[in-house]
KOLGUGU-61437 format. One record per atom (N, C-alpha, C): residue number from 1; residue in one letter; y negated, x negated, z negated. Coordinates in steps of 0.001 Angstrom, whole numbers, always signed. Last residue first. Example, Ala and Ser with C-alpha at 12.3 -4.5 7.8 and 13.67 -1.06 7.14 Angstrom:
num  residu  y  x  z
2  s  +2250  -12850  -7080
2  s  +1060  -13670  -7140
2  s  -30  -12900  -7870
1  a  +5690  -13190  -7800
1  a  +4500  -12300  -7800
1  a  +3300  -13200  -7800
***
This chain:
num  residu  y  x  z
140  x  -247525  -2627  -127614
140  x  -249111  -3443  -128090
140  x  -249898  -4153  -126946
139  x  -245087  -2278  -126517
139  x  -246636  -1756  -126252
139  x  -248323  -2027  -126454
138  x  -243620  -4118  -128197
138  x  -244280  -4266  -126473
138  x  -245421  -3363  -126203
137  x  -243741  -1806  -130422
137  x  -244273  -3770  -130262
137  x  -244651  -4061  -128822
136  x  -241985  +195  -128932
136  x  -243824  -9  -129457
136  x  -244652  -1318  -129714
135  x  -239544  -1281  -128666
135  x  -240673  -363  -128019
135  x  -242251  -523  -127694
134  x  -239131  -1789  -131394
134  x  -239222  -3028  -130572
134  x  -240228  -2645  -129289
133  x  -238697  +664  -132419
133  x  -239740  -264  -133055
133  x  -240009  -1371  -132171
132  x  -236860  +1555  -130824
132  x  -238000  +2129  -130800
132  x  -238557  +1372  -131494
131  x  -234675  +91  -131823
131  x  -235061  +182  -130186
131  x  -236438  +596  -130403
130  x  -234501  +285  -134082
130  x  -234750  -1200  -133740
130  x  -235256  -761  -132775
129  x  -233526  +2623  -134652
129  x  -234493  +2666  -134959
129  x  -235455  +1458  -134393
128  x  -230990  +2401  -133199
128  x  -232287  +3271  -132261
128  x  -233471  +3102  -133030
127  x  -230072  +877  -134527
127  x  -230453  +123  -133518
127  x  -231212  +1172  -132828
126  x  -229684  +2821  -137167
126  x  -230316  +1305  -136970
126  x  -230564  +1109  -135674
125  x  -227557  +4145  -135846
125  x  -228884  +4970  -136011
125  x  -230048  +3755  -135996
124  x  -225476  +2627  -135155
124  x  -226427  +3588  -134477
124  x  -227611  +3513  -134644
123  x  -225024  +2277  -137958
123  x  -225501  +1507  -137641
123  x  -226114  +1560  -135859
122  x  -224401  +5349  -138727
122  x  -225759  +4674  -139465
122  x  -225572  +3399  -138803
121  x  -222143  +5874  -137279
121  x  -223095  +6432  -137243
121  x  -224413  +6017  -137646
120  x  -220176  +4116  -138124
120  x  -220977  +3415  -137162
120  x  -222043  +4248  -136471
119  x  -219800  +4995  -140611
119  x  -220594  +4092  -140572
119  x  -221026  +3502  -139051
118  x  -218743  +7271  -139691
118  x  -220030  +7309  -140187
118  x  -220755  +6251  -140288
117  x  -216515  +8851  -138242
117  x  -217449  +7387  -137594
117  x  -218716  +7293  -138542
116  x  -215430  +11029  -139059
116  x  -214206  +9525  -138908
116  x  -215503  +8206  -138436
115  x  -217324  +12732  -137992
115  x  -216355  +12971  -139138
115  x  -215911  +11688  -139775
114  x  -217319  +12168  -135153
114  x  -218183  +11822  -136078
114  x  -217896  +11965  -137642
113  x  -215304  +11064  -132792
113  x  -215424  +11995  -133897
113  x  -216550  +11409  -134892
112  x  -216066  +10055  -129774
112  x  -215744  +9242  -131263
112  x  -216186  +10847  -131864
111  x  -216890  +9904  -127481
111  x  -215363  +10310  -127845
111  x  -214630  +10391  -128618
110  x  -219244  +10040  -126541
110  x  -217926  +8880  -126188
110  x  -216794  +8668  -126686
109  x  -220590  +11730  -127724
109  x  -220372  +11813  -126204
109  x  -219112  +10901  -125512
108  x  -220146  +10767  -130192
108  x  -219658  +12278  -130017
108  x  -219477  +11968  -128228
107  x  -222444  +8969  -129586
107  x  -220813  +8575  -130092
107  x  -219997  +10083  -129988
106  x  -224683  +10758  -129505
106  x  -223905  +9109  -128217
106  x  -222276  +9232  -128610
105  x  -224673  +12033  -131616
105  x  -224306  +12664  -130510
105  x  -223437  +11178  -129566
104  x  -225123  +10172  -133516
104  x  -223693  +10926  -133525
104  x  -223705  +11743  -132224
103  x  -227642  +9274  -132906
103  x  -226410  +8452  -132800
103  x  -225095  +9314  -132712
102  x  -229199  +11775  -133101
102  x  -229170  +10720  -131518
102  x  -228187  +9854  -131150
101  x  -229436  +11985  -135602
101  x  -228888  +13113  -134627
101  x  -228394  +11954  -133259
100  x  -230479  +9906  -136222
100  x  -229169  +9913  -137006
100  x  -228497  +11225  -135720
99  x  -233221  +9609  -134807
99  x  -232217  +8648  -134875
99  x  -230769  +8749  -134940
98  x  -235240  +11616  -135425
98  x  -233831  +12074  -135116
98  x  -233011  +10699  -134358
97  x  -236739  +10699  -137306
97  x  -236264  +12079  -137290
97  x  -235389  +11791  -136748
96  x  -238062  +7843  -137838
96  x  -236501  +7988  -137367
96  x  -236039  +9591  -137096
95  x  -240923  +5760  -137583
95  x  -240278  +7121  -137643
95  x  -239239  +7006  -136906
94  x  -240405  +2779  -139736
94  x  -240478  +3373  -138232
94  x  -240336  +4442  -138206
93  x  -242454  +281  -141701
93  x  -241747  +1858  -141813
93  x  -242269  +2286  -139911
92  x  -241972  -2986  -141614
92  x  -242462  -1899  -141304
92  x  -242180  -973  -141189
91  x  -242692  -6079  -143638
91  x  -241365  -4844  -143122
91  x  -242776  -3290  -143049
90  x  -242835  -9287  -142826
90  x  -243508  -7961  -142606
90  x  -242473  -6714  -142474
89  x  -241484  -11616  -145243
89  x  -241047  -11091  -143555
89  x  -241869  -10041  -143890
88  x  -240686  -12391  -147646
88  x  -242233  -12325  -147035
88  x  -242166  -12350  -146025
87  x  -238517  -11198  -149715
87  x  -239008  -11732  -148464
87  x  -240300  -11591  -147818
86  x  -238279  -9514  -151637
86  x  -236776  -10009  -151748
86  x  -237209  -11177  -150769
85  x  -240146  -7099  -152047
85  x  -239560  -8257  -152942
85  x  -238764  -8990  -152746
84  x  -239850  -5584  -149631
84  x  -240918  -6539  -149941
84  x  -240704  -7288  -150676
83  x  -237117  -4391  -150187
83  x  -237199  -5740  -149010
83  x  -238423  -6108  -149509
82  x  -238968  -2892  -152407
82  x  -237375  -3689  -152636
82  x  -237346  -4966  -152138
81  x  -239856  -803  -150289
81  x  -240677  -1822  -151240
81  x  -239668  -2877  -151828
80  x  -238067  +54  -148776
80  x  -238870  -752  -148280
80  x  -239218  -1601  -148896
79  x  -236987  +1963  -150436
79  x  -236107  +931  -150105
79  x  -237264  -417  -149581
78  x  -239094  +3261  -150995
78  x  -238940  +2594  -152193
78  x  -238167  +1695  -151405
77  x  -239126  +4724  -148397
77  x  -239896  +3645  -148801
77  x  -240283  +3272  -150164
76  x  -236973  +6109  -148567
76  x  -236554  +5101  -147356
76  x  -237946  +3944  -148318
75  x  -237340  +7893  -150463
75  x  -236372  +7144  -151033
75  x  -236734  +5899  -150222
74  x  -239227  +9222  -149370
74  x  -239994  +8653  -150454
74  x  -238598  +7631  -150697
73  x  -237733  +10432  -147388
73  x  -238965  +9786  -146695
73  x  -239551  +8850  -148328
72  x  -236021  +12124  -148930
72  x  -235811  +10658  -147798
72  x  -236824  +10237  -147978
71  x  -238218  +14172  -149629
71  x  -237590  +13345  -150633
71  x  -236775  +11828  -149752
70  x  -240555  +13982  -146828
70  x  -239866  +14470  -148133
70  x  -239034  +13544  -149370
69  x  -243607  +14623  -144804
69  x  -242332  +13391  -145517
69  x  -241466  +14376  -146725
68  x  -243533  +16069  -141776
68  x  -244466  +15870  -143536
68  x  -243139  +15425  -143999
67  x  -242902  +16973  -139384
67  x  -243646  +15087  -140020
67  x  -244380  +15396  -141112
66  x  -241217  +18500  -139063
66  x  -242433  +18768  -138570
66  x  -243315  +17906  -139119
65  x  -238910  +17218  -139543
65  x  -239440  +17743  -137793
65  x  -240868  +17942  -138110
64  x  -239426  +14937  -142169
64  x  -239102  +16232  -141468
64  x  -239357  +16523  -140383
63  x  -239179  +11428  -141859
63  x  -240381  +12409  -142132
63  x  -239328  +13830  -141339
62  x  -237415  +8675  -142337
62  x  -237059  +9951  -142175
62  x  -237728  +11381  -142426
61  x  -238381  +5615  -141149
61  x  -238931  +6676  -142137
61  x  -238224  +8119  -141934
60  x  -236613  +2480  -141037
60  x  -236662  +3884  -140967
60  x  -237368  +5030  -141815
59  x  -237586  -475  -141247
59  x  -236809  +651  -142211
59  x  -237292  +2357  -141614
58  x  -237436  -3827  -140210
58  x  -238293  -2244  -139871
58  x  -237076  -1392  -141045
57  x  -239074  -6851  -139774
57  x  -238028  -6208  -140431
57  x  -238342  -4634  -140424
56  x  -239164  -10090  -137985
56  x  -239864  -8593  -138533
56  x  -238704  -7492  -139001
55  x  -238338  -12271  -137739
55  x  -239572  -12177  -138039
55  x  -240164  -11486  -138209
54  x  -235119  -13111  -139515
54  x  -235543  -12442  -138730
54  x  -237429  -12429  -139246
53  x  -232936  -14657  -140429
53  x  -234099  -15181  -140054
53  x  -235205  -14155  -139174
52  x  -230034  -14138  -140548
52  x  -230841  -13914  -139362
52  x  -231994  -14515  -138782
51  x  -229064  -15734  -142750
51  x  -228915  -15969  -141748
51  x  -229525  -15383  -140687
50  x  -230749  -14657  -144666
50  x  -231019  -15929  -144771
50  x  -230160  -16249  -143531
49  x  -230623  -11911  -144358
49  x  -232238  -12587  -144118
49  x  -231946  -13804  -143653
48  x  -227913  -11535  -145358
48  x  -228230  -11432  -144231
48  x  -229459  -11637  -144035
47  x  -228375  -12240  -147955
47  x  -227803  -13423  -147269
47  x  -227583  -13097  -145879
46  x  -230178  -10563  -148844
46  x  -230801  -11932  -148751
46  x  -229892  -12630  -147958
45  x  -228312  -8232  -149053
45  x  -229434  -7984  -147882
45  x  -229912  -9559  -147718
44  x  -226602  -8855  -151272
44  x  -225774  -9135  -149666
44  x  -227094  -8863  -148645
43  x  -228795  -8420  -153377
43  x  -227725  -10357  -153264
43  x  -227517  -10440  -151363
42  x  -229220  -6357  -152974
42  x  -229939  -6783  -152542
42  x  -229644  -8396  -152450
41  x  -226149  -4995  -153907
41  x  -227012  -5244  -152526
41  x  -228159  -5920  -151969
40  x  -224370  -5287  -155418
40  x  -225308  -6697  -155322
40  x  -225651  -6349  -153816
39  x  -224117  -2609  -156381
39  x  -224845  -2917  -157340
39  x  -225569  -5261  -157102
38  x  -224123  -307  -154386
38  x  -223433  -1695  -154164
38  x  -224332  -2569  -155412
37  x  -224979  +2098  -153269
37  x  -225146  +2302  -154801
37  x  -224154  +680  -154686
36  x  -225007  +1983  -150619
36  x  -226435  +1960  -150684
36  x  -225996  +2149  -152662
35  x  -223323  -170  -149054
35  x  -223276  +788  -149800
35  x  -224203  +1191  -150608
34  x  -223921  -1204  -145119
34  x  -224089  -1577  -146576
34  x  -223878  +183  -147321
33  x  -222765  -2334  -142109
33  x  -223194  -838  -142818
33  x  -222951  -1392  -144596
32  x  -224085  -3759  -139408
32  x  -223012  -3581  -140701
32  x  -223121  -2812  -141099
31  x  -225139  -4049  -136803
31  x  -224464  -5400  -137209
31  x  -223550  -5015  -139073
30  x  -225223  -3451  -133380
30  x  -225100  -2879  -134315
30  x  -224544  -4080  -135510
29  x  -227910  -4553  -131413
29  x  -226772  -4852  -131767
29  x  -226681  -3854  -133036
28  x  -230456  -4948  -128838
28  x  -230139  -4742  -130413
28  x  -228906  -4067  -130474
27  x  -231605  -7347  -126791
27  x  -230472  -6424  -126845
27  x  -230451  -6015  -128497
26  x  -234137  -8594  -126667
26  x  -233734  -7008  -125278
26  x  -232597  -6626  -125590
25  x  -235660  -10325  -128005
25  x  -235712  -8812  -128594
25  x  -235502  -7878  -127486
24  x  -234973  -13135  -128084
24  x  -236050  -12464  -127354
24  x  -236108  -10992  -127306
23  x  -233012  -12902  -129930
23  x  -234520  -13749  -130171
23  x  -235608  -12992  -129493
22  x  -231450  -9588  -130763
22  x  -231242  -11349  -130359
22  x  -232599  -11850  -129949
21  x  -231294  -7941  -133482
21  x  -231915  -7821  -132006
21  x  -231730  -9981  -131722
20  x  -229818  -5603  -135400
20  x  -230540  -6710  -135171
20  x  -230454  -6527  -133809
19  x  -229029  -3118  -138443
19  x  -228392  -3693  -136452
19  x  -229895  -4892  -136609
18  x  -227288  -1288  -140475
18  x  -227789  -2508  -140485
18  x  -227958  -2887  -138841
17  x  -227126  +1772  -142706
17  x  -227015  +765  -141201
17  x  -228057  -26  -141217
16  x  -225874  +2339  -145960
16  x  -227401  +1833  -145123
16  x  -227311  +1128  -143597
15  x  -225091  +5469  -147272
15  x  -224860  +4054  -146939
15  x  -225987  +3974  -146164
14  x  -225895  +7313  -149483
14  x  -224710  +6513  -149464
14  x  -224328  +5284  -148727
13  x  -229137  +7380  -148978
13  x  -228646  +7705  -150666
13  x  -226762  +6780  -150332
12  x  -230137  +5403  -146555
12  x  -229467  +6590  -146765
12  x  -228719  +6333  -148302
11  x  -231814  +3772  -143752
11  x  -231853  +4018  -145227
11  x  -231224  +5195  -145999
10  x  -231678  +1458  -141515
10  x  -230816  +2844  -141370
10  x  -231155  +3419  -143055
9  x  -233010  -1002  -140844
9  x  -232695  -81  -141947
9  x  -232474  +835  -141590
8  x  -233322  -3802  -138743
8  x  -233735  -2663  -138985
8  x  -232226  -2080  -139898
7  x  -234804  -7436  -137234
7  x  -233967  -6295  -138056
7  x  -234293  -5045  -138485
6  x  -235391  -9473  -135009
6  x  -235481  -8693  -135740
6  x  -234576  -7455  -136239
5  x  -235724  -13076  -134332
5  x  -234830  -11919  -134426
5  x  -235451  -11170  -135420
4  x  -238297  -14036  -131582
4  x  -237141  -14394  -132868
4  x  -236830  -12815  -133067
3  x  -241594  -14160  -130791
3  x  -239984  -14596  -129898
3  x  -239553  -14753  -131543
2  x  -243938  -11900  -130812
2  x  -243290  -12863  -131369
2  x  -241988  -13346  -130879
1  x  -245714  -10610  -127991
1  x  -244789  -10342  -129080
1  x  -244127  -11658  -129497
***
């Protein structure tokens, strides 16, 4: 696996979690939460590229339980296509079903109202998506 930092998309109609992973890809971090109608988002996504530097970039696919894609699933990968324009970093669609469940529970478990935590619900959700993409990379 490549040594350097990678990034991941939380992709959502209101907001977008943001998390990363430090070089050698064992800790992923929660790192922001963007406004997914922010009319210079893709201005504020370049100037997080341009400092991360990251060598792979992942976006969450949100396919239904029973993995036929829907309306998410077509939004997450327009978002995708976007990052293709913006960087010639490889961005790869990760399945996320239940990322978003997975985060609000953790945080539910720790005490955090989910109601009151959304954004650090979607940047959660990001780093489980990171986790599992990073995952599977090792698996290779």
């Amino acid at each position: 696996m490549q040594r350097g930092r990678r990034i991941a998309f939380d992709y959502g109609d209101v907001r977008i979690g943001v998390a990363t992973s430090d070089a050698d890809s064992i800790i992923c971090s929660p790192l922001t939460t963007l406004k997914a109608s922010d009319k210079s988002l893709l201005k504020s996504i370049s100037e997080i590229f341009l400092e991360i530097e990251p060598v792979q970039i992942f976006v969450g696919r949100p396919a239904l339980l029973s993995g036929q894609d829907g309306i998410a699933t077509d939004k997450a990968i327009e978002f995708a296509q976007l990052l293709r324009g913006i960087t010639d970093v490889q961005v790869v669609m990760v399945d996320e079903r239940l990322s978003t469940v997975t985060a609000a529970r953790n945080l539910r478990d720790a005490g955090r109202n989910a109601k009151d935590s959304k954004n650090a619900i979607d940047m959660a959700a990001a780093v489980a998506i990171l986790e599992f993409a990073i995952d599977l990379e090792k698996r290779k």
